[in-house]
Structures are given as C-alpha cells and as structure tokens.
C-alpha positions as CSV (number, residue, x, y, z in Angstrom):
1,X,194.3,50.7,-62.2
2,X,193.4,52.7,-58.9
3,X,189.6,51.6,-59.3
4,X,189.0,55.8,-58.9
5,X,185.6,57.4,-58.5
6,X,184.5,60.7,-57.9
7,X,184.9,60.7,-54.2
8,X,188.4,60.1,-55.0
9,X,189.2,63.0,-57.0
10,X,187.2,65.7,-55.1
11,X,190.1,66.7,-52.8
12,X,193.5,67.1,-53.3
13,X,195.4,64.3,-55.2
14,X,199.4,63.6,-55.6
15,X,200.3,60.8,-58.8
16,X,204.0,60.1,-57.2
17,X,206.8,59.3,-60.3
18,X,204.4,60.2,-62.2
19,X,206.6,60.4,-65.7
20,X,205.5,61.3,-68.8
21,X,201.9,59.7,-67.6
22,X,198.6,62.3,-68.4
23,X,196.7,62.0,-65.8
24,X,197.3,64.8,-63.9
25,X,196.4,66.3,-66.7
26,X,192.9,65.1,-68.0
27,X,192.5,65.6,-64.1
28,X,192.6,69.1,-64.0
29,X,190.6,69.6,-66.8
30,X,188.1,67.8,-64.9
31,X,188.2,70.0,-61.9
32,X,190.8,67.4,-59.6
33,X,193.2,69.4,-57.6
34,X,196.1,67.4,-59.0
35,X,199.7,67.5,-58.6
36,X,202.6,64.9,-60.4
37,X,206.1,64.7,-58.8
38,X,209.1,62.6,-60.4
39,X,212.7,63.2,-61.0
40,X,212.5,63.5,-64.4
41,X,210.7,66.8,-64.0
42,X,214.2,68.6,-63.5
43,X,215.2,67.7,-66.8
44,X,215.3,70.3,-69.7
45,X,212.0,70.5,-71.3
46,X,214.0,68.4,-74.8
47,X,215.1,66.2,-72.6
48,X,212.2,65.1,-70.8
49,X,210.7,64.7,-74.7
50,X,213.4,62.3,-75.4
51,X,212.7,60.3,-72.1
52,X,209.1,60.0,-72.9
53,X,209.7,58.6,-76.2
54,X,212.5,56.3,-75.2
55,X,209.7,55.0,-71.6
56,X,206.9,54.2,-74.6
57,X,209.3,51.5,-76.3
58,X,210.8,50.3,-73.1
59,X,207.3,49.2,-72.0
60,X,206.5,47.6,-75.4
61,X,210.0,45.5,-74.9
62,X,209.4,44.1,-71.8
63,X,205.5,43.1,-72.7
64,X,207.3,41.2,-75.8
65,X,210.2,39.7,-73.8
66,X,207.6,37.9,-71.8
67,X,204.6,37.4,-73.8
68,X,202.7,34.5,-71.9
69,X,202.8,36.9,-69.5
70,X,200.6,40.1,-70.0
71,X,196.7,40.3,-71.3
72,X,195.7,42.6,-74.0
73,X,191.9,42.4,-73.2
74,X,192.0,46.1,-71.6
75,X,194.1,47.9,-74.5
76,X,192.0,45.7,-77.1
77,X,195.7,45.1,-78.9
78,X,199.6,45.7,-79.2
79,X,198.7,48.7,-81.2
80,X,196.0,49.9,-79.3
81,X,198.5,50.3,-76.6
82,X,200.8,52.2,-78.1
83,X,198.5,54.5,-79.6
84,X,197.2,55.2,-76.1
85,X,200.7,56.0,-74.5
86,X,201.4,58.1,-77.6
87,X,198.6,60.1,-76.6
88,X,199.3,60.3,-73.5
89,X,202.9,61.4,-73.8
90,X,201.6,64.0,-76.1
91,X,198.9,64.9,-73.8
92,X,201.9,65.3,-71.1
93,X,204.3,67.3,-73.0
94,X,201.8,69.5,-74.7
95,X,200.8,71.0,-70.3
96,X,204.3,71.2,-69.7
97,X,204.3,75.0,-70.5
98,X,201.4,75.9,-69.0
99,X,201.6,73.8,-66.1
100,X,204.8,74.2,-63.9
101,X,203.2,74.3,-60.6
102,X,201.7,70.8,-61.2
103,X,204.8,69.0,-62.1
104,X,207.2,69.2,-58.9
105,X,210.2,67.2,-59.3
106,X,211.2,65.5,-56.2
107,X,211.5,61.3,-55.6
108,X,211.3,58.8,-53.5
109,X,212.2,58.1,-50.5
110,X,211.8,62.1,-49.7
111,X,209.0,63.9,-51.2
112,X,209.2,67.9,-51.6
113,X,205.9,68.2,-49.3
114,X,204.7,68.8,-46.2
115,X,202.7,66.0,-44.0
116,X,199.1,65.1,-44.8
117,X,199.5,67.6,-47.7
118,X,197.1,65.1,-50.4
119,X,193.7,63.7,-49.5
120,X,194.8,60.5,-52.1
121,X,198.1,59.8,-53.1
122,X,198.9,57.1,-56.5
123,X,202.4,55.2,-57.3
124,X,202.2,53.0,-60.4
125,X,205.2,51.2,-61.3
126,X,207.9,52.0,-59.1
127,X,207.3,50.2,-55.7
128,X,207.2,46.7,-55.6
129,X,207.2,47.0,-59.8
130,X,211.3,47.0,-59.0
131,X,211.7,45.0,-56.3
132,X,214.4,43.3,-57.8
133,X,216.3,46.3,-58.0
134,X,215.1,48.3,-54.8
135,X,215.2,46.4,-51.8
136,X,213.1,45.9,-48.3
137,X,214.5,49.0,-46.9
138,X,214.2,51.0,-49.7
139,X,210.1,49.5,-49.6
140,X,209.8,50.5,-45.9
141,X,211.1,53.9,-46.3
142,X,209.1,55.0,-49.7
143,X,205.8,54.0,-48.3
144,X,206.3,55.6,-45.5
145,X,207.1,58.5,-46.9
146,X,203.8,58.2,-49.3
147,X,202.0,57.7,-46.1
148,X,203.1,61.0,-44.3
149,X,202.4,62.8,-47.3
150,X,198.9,61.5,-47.4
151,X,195.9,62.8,-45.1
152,X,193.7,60.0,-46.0
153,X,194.5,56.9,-48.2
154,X,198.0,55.7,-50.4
155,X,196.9,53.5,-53.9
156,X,199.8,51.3,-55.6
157,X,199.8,49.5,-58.1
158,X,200.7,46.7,-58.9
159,X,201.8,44.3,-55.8
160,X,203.7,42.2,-58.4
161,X,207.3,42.8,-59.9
162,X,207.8,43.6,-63.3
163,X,208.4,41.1,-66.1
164,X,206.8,38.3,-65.4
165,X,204.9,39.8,-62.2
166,X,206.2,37.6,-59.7
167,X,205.6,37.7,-55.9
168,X,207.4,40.2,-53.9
169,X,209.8,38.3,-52.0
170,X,210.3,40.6,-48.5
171,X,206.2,40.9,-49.1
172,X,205.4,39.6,-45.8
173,X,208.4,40.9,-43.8
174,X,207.7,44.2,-45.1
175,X,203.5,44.1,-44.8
176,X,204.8,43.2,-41.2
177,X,207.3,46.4,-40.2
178,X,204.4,48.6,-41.7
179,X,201.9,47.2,-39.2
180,X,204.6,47.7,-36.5
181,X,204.3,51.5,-37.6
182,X,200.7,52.1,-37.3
183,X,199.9,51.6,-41.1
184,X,196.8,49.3,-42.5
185,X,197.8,47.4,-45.5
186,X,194.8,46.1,-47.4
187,X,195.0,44.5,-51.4
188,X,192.2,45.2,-53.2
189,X,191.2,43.6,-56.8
190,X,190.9,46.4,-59.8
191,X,189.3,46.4,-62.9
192,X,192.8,46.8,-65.1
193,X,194.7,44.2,-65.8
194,X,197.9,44.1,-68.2
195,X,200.3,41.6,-66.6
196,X,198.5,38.4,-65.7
197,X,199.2,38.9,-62.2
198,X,198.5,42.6,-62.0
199,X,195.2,43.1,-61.0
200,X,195.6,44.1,-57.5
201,X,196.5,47.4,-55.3
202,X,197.7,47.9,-51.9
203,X,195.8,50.3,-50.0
204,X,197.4,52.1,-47.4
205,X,196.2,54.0,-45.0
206,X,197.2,55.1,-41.0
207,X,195.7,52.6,-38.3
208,X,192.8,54.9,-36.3
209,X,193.2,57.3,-39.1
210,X,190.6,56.0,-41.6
211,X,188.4,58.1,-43.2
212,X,190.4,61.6,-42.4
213,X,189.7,64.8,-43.0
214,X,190.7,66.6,-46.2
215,X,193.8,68.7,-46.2
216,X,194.3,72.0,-46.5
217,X,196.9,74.5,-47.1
218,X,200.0,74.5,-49.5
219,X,201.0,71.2,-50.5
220,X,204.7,72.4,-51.5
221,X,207.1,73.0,-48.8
C-alpha cells in the first residue's frame, strides 16, 4: 500500500498507529531500522491481545456492510484475508516481549519524538480513513505533526474515507492550509487496492526540503 522499495527501508522508518499490524516486525528481521507508535501500546499485554482479535472482525464487518464496494483481487478471497491478518496479529503479539523499544505508545496529534527523527514515516487507516469522525483541524494538525517528525518523506494511505471510500470533503481546503505551511502534497497511484477507491497515497514532504538527509541520533525523546 506504500509502493515501498529498498531505498525506502534503508534508513530509519516510523509506521504511525501502527496497531496490531506486523510490519515493523518482518522489517526488522530484514535489517529496516523500524519503530511502531499507537495508543494501544499502553495497554496491558492481555489487553492489547483482545484488541487485536476484536480489530480483525471489525475490518471483516465493514468489508461486508458495503460489499459493492471493496476488491478481493490482492487477498485472492474473504478467507484469504483473514488468514493473512491472523498472521499478522500473531506475528505482532508473538515480538511483543522481545521488542519493547520498537513499540512506543504515543498518538496523534503529538508524537513521543523529536523533529526529523525518521527518514520515512507511514499512517494507514487513521487520517482521512476517519474523516467523518476527525475533522479539518484535527487533519491539519496530525500531518503536521507526521511532517516534523519526518526528515525526508510522510506516506498515507488511503486518501478516501472508510466504508464506502468516499471523497474527503475539507480535501481541498485542507491540501490548501498545508501548502500555506511549506508542505508538498503529491497523490500517487499504488499497486494495493482493497476498497474500490483505495488505490492512492499522499506523499508528503517539506517544500525546498526534498530529497533530505538521513537522520541521526535518538528517535525517542
């Protein structure tokens, strides 16, 4: 969903609200200096187990309550999806003990980190996913935030809302008030695709800041 390449994980890399997702994980263990923050990470390790299961079936309902409205092409079937978050849940919970200093928990819009402390930072679900929830404001201050903690280049996806993935409706107001603060919004297509209209990422990244250097130092602060 991030259309990631090697280039991408060489440096230092931040999945924000990450959940119960792996990849931090399989990261690592491919040599990706990776780090996962979400508020879900100060819950009690039987806790966090029961929100994992309970974040599997709440995916599955929404896919059925709007069924002409996601593809199965990518996860080959129903099943075939579920078997993968399985995985991935277990996957997650199985690092929890031998991981704390990856999982930070922290949200949005205030992340436990100091400036330009991740070369590439990723938010799947949570902005614009719940823009029908979490307003214009709200928007303007999280991506700000995932900008300041970045030193080269922010990756969400999707640019739709969830359900039936409709349009963003403060889209252009907010694409505005980020230009007016020296960010450079670009969408770019991806090569996943579960809701119909979920097949793009915004790419952010700070105008006359393209291309930066890699960080260094501490990410935590």
């Amino acid at each position: 969903m991030f259309d990631l390449d090697a280039d991408d994980l060489s440096g230092r890399v931040l999945d924000c609200s990450a959940g119960a997702a792996s990849f931090v994980t399989v990261a690592r263990t491919n040599g990706t200096r990776a780090y996962a923050v979400d508020p879900a990470y100060a819950l009690r390790r039987e806790d966090l187990a029961a929100a994992v299961r309970d974040d599997l079936q709440r995916g599955t309902t929404i896919a059925e309550q709007h069924p002409d409205r996601f593809v199965w092409d990518w996860f080959g079937s129903r099943e075939g999806r579920d078997r993968m978050r399985r995985a991935a849940g277990a996957r997650f919970l199985a690092a929890l003990a031998t991981s704390p200093g990856w999982l930070v928990a922290g949200e949005l819009p205030r992340l436990p980190f100091r400036s330009r402390s991740f070369d590439l930072v990723l938010c799947s679900h949570l902005v614009f996913t719940w823009a029908d929830v979490l307003g214009l404001d709200w928007h303007l201050s999280a991506l700000t935030e995932l900008v300041r903690v970045s030193d080269r280049e922010v990756r969400v996806f999707p640019t739709v809302m969830q359900g039936r993935g409709d349009v963003v409706p403060f889209w252009a107001e907010l694409m505005s008030r980020l230009d007016e603060r020296g960010m450079v919004a670009e969408e770019r297509p991806v090569p996943y695709r579960f809701q119909v209209t979920g097949d793009r990422m915004l790419v952010l990244t700070r105008r006359g800041d393209r291309g930066a250097g890699k960080a260094a130092g501490s990410a935590a602060g």
